[in-house]
VEXKOLNU-666906 format. One line per 4 residues: for each residue z, y, x of N, C-alpha, C. Coordinates in steps of 0.001 Angstrom, whole numbers. Each point is the difference from the previous one (the first is absolute). Layout:
N
Z/Y/X/Z/Y/X/Z/Y/X | ...
This chain:
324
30741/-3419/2728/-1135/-135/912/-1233/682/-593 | -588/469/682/-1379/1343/-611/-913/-1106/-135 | -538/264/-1070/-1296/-1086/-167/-1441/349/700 | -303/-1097/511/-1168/163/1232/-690/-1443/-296
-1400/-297/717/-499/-1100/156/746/-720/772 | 91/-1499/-150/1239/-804/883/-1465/-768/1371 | -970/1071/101/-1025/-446/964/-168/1145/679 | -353/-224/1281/-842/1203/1060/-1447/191/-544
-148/1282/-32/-1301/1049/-252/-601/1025/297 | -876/-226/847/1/1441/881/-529/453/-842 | 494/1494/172/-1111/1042/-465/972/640/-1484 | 821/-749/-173/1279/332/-1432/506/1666/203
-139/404/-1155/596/1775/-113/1362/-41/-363 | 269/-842/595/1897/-12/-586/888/1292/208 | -841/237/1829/1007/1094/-163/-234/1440/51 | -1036/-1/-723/-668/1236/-517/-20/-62/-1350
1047/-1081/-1011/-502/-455/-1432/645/1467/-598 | 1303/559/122/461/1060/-380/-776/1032/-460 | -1070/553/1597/-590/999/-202/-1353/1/-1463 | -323/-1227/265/-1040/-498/-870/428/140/-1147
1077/-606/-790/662/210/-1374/155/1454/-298 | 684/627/1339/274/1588/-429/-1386/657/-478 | -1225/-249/489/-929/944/-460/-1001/-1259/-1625 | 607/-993/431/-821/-863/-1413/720/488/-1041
1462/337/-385/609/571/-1322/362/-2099/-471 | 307/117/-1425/576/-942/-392/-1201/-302/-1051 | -1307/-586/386/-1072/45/-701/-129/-1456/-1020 | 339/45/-1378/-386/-852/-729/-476/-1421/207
-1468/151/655/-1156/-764/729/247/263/1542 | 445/-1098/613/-324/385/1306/-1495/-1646/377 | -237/283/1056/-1055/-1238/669/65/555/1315 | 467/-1316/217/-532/-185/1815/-934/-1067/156
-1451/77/646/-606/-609/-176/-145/-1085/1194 | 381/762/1237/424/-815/1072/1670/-239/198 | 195/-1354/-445/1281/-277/-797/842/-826/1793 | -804/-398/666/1053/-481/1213/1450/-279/-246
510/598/801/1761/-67/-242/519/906/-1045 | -817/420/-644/809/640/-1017/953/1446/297 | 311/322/1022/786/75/503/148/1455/-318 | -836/735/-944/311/1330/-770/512/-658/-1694
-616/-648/-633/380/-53/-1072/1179/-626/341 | 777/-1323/567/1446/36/81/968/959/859 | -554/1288/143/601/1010/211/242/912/-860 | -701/263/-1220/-187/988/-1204/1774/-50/-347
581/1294/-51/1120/6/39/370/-447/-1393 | 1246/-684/1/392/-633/-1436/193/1381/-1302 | 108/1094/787/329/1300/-1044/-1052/271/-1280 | -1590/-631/887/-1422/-130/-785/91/-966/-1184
322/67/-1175/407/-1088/-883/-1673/-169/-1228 | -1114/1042/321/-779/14/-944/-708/-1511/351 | -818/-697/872/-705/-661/640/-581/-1035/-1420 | -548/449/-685/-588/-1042/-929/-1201/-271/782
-712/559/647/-1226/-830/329/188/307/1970 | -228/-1206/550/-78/-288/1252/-1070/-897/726 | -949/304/738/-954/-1271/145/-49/42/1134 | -78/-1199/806/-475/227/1477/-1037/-1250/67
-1160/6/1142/-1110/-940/129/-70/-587/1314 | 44/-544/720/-190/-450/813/-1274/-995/516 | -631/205/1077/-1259/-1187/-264/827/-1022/1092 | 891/-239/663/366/-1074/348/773/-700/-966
-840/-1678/57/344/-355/-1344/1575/-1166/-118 | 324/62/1577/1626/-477/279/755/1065/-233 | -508/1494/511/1441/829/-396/137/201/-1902 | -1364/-3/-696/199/-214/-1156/551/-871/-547
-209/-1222/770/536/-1028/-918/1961/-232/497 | -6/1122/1126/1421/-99/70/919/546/-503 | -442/1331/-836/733/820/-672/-82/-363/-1760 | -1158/-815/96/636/-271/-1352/544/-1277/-36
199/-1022/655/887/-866/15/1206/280/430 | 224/1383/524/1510/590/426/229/397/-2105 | -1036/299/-424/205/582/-1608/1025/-906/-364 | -1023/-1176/-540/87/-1003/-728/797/-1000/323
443/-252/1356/475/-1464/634/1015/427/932 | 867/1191/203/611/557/1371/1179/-843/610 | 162/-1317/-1083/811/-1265/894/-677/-842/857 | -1359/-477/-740/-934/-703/287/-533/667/1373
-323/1135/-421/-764/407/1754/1381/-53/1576 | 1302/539/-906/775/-274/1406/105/-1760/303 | 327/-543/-1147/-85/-1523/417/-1253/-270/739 | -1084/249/394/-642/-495/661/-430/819/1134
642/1280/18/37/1002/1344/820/-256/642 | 1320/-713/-354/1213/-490/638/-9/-1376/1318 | -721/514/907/-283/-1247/1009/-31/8/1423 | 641/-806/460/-74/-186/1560/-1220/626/1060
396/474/1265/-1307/126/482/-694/-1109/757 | -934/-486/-647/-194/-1269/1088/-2122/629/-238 | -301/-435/1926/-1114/319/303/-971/-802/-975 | 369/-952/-57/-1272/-887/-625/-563/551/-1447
1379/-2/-781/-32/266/-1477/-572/1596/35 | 367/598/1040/-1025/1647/-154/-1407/-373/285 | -567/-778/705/-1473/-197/440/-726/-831/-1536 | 591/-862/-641/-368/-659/-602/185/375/-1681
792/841/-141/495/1074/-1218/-1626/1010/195 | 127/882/683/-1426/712/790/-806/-980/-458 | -519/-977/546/-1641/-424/-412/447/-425/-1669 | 924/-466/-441/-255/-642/-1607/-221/1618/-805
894/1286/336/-55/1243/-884/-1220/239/453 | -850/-52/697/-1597/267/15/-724/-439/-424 | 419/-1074/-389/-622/-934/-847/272/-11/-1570 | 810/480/-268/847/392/-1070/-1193/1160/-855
383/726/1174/-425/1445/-220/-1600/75/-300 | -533/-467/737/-1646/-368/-501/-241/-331/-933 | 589/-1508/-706/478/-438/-1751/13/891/-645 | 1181/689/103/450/762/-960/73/1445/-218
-1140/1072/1014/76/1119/-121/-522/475/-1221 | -1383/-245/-88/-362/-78/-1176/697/454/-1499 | 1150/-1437/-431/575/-61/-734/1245/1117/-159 | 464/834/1635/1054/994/-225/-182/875/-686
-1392/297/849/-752/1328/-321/-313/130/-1403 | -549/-1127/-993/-861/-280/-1354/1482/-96/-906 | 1091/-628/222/1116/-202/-821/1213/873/388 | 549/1103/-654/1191/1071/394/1140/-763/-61
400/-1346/-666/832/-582/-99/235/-1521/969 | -1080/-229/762/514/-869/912/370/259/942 | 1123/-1005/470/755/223/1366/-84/-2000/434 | 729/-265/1095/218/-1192/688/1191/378/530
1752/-287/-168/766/766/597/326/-1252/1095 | -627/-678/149/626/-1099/1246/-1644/734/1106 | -612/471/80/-1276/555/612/1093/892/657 | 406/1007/-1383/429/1468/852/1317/-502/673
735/-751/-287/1135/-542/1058/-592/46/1581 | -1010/-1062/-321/-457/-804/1992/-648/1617/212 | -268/807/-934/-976/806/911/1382/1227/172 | 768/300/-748/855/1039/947/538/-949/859
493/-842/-77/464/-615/1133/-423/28/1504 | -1191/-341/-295/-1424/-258/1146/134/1142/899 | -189/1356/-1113/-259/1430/257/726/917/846 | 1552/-460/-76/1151/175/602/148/-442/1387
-956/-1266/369/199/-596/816/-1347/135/1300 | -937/415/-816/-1100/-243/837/-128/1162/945 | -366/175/951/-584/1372/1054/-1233/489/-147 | 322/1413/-46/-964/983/-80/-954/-914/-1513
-1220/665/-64/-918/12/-1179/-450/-1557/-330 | -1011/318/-1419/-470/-1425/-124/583/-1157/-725 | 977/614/-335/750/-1344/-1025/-556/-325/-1001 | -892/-1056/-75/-416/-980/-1575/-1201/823/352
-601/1057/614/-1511/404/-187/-996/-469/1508 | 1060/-884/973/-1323/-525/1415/504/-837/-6 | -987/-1028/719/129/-1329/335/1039/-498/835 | 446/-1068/-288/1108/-524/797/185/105/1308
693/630/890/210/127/1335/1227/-673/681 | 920/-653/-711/1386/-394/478/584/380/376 | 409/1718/-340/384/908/136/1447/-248/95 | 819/425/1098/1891/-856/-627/717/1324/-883
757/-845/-209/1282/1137/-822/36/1283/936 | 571/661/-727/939/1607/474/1244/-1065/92 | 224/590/1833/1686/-507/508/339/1066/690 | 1131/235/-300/1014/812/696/1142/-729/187
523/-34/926/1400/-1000/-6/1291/1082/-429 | 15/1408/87/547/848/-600/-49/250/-1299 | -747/-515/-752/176/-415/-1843/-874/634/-402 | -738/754/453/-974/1122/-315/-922/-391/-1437
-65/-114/-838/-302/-1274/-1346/-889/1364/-1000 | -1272/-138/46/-501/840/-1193/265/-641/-1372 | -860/1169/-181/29/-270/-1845/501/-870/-763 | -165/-1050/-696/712/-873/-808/853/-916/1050
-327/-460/1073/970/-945/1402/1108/1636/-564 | -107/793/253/877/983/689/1196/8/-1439 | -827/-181/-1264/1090/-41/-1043/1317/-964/-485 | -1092/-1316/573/399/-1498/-128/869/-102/1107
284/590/1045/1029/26/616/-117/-1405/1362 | -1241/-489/-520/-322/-1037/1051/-306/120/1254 | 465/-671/1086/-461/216/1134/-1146/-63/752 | -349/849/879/-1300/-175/971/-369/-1329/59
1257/-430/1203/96/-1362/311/1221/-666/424 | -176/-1347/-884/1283/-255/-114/53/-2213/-110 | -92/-237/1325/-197/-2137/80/665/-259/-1225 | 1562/417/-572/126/-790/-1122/-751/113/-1153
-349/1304/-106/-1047/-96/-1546/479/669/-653 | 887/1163/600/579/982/-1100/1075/-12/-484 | 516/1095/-1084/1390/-283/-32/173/-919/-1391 | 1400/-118/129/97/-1215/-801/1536/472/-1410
248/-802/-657/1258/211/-859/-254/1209/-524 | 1124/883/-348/311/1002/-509/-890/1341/480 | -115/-167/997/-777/1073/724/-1027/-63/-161 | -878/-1345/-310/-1637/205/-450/253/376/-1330
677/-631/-1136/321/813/-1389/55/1465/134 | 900/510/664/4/1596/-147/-1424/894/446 | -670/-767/913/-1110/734/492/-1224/50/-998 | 205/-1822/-1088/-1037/208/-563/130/558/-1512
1228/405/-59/339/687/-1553/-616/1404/592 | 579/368/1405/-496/1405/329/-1416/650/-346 | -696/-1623/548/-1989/-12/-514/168/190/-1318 | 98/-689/-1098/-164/-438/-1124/176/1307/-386
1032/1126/134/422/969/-819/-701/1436/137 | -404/-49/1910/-1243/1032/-81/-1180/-460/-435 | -736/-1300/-291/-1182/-105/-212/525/370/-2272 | 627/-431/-83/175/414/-1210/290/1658/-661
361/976/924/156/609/-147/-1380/1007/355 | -1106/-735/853/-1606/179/-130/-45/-250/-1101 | -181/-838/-353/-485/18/-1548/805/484/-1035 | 936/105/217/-42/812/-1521/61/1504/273
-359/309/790/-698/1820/460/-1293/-284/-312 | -1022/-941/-92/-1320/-777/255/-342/-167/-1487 | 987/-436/-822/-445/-1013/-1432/-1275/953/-782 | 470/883/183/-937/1096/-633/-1623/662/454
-127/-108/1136/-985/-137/907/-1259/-368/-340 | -1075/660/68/-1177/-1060/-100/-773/-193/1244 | 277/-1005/514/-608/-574/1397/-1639/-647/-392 | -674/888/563/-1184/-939/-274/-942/54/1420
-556/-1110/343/-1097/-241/959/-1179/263/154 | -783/941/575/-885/-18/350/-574/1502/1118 | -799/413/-420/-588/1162/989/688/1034/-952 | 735/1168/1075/1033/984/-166/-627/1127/-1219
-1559/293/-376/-34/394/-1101/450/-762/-1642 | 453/-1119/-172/-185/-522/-637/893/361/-1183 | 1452/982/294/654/697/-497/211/1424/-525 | -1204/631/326/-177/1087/473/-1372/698/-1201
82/-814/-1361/-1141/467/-862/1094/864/-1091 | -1267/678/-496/1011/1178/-407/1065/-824/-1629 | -542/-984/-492/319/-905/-1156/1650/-403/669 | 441/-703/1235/1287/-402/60/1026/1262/657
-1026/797/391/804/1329/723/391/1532/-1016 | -911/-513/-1276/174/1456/-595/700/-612/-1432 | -517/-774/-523/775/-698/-1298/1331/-1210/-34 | 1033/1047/-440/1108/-1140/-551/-159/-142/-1315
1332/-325/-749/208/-234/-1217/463/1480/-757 | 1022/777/1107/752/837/-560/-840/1527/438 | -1075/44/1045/-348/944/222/-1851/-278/473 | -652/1026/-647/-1182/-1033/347/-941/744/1612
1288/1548/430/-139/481/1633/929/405/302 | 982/-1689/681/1401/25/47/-341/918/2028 | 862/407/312/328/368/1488/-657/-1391/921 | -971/219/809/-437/-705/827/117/94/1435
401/-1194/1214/535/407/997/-1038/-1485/843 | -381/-176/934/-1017/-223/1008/390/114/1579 | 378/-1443/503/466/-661/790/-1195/40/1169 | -738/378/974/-1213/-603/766/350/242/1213
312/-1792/70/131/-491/1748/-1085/-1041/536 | -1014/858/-199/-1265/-1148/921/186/-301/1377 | -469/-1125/392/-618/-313/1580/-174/1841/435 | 821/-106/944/-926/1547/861/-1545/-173/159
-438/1382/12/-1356/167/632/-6/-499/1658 | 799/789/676/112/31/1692/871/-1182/288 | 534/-1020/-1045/1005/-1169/930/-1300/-1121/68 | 173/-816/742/-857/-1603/328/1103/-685/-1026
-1501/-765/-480/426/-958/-1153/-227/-1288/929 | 896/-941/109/157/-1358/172/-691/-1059/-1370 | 340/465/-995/326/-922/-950/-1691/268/-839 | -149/-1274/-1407/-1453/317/-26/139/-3/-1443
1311/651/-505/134/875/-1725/-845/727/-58 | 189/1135/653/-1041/976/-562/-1441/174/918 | -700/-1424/80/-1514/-197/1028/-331/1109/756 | -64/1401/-1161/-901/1878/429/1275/703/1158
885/-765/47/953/695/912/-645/465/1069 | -774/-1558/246/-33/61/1569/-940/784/357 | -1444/-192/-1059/-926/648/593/-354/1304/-233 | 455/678/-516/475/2018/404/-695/307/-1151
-944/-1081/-578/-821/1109/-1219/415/749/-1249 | -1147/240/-869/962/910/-750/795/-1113/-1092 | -165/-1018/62/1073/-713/-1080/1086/-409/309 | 434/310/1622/1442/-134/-321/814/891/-529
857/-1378/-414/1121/326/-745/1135/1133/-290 | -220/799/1580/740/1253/207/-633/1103/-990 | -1352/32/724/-993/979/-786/89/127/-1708 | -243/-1607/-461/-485/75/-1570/1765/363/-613
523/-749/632/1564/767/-1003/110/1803/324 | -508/256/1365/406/1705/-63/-1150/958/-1070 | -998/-885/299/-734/512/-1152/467/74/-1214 | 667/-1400/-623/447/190/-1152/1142/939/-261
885/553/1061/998/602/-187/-600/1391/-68 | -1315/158/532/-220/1804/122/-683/-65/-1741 | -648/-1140/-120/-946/458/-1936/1308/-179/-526 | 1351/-555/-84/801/80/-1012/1405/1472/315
177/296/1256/700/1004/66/431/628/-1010 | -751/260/-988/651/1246/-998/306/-671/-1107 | 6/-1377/25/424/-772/-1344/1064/-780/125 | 827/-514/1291/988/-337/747/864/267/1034
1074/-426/-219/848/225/1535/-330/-828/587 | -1332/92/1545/248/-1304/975/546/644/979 | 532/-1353/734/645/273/1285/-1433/-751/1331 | -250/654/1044/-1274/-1432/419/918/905/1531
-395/-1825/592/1386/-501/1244/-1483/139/1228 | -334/376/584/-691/-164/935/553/403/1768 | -1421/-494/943/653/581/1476/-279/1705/-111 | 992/672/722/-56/2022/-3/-1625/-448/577
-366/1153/-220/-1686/260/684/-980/-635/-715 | 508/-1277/-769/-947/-847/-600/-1166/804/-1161 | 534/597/-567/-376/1211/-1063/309/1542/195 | -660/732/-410/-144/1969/-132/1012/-87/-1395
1101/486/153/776/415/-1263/-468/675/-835 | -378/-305/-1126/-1032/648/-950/1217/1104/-934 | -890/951/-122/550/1630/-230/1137/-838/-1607 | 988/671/-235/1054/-424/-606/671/-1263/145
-256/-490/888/808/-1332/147/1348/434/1501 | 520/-747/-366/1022/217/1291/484/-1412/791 | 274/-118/1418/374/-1211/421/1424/-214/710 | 296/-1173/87/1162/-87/643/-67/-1250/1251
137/328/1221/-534/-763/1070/1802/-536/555 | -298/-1220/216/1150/-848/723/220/-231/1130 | 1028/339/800/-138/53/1132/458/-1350/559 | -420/-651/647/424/-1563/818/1207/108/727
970/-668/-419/1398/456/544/-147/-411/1852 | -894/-847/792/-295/114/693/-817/363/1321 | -29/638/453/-699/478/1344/-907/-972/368 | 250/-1337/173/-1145/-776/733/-1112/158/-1232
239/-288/-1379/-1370/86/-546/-1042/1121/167 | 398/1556/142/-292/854/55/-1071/-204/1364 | 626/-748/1608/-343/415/712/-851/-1345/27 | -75/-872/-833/-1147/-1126/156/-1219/449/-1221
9/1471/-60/-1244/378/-916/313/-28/-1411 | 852/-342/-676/636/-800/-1576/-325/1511/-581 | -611/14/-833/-111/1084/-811/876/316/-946 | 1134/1124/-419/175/559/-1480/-199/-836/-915
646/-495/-1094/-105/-445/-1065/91/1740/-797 | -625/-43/-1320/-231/1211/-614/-430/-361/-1585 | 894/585/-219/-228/167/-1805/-560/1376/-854 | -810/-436/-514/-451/1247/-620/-240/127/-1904
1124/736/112/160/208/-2003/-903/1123/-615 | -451/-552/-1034/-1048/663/-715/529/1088/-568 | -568/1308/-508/704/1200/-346/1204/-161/-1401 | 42/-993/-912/910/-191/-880/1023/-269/9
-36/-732/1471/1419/-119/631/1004/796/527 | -981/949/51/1117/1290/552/-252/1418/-790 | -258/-65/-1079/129/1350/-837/1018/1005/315 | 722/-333/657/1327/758/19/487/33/2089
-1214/-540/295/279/174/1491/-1376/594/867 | 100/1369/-110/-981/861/572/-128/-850/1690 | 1145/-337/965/-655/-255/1225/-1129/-698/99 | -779/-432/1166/-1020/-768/241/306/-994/1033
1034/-214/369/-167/-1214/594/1879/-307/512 | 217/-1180/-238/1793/-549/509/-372/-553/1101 | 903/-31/370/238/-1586/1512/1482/-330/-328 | -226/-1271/665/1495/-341/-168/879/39/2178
């Protein structure tokens, strides 16, 4: 089974992770600073064996605290991701992780080594289950489960093998054993792709100083490679992570990371994920734009997703621009 987040995430480069590796090289240091689903670094093909230094940051401080309790605890988090769908326990899971989360952001962000792996259980759980946006970051709405009576089961529901809906309560005997060794062995097999990892919390520069990106032990300007998947400039932000999203100025988050990618260009391989049009392709860089395998997005306005690699990435590739 290909290793992926066992949660829904919009906005994941999964299946553009290929192209991304092909022009990053097999870089020593990599950082992704917007760490979400992960869903390029557990793509880095297993052939890449250098990876002594890896960092990703995240400022949501549940998906942080879920990947490193996938590190440290990857029985512990399926034992408590492993659960029935019942409406109540999603409404009431929701208000306690908000409550949680207020406690204890603070402490994610300030300590690289704490996790809560019964937190990150209810919250992939939750995550899998809930509709559309907002999980653990708005106020309680009594929002019901995701049902399909056709089994249709995301993310971790979809691993656990549990049903939509089901009066007895699920399966039982031998058959709940096999489903939940099935959990137990991909969440373990997150982590130990993960053990090595440095997950840390807070705002997406926080990885990104030249001290954890340019100095190892064995090289002190090992090959550097640069992950940047911000909030779009042109998408509507729902959510209130990054506050400057919404209001267009110059501190959002789109802006200050492309900035940082144009002053470091000639000292790294970045890759930066934006909407086509969002940016003027700056002279030596080249991009690679994704096409939406469907027609309706196209014709409901959905813009191009578009990647654009800095000139180090392609020393050896005169074109100026791919599509897929």
């Amino acid at each position: 089974m290909k290793l992926k987040a066992p949660f829904p995430y919009y906005g994941g480069k999964s299946r553009c992770a290929d192209v991304i590796w092909a022009h990053l090289g097999d870089p020593k240091v990599y950082a992704e600073p917007f760490a979400g689903s992960l869903a390029v670094l557990l793509s880095r093909p297993p052939s890449m064996q250098t990876r002594p230094r890896e960092m990703v940051v995240d400022i949501d401080h549940h998906i942080v605290n879920f990947w490193r309790s996938v590190q440290h605890d990857p029985e512990g988090v399926a034992a408590h991701a492993d659960y029935p769908t019942f409406h109540a326990d999603l409404t009431a899971r929701h208000k306690w992780l908000i409550k949680w989360g207020n406690q204890h952001k603070q402490k994610i962000i300030d300590d690289a080594e704490y996790f809560d792996m019964k937190v990150a259980g209810w919250w992939v759980w939750g995550i899998s289950l809930w509709i559309g946006g907002g999980w653990c970051a708005e106020p309680v709405d009594n929002r019901r489960p995701t049902i399909d009576p056709r089994g249709g089961a995301k993310g971790i529901q979809a691993l656990s093998k549990r049903p939509i809906i089901k009066p007895s309560g699920g399966f039982g005997g031998t058959q709940a054993l096999q489903y939940k060794n099935q959990l137990v062995e991909f969440i373990g097999r997150l982590s130990e792709r993960l053990k090595n990892v440095i997950v840390l919390g807070g705002d997406w520069s926080k990885c990104l100083g030249d001290t954890p990106l340019m100095h190892t032990p064995d090289s002190p300007k090992p090959p550097v490679s640069v992950l940047l998947d911000p909030p779009y400039l042109t998408e509507k932000r729902t959510t209130s992570l990054y506050i400057s999203d919404i209001d267009g100025t110059s501190d959002h988050v789109a802006l200050q990371s492309w900035k940082w990618a144009l002053d470091n260009a000639q000292k790294y391989k970045i890759a930066y994920c934006c909407h086509e049009g969002d940016f003027e392709l700056p002279e030596g860089w080249i991009k690679h734009t994704q096409k939406f395998p469907s027609t309706k997005l196209r014709d409901k306005g959905k813009q191009e997703d578009c990647i654009m690699f800095s000139p180090l990435c392609h020393s050896e590739k005169p074109q100026k621009e791919m599509a897929l």
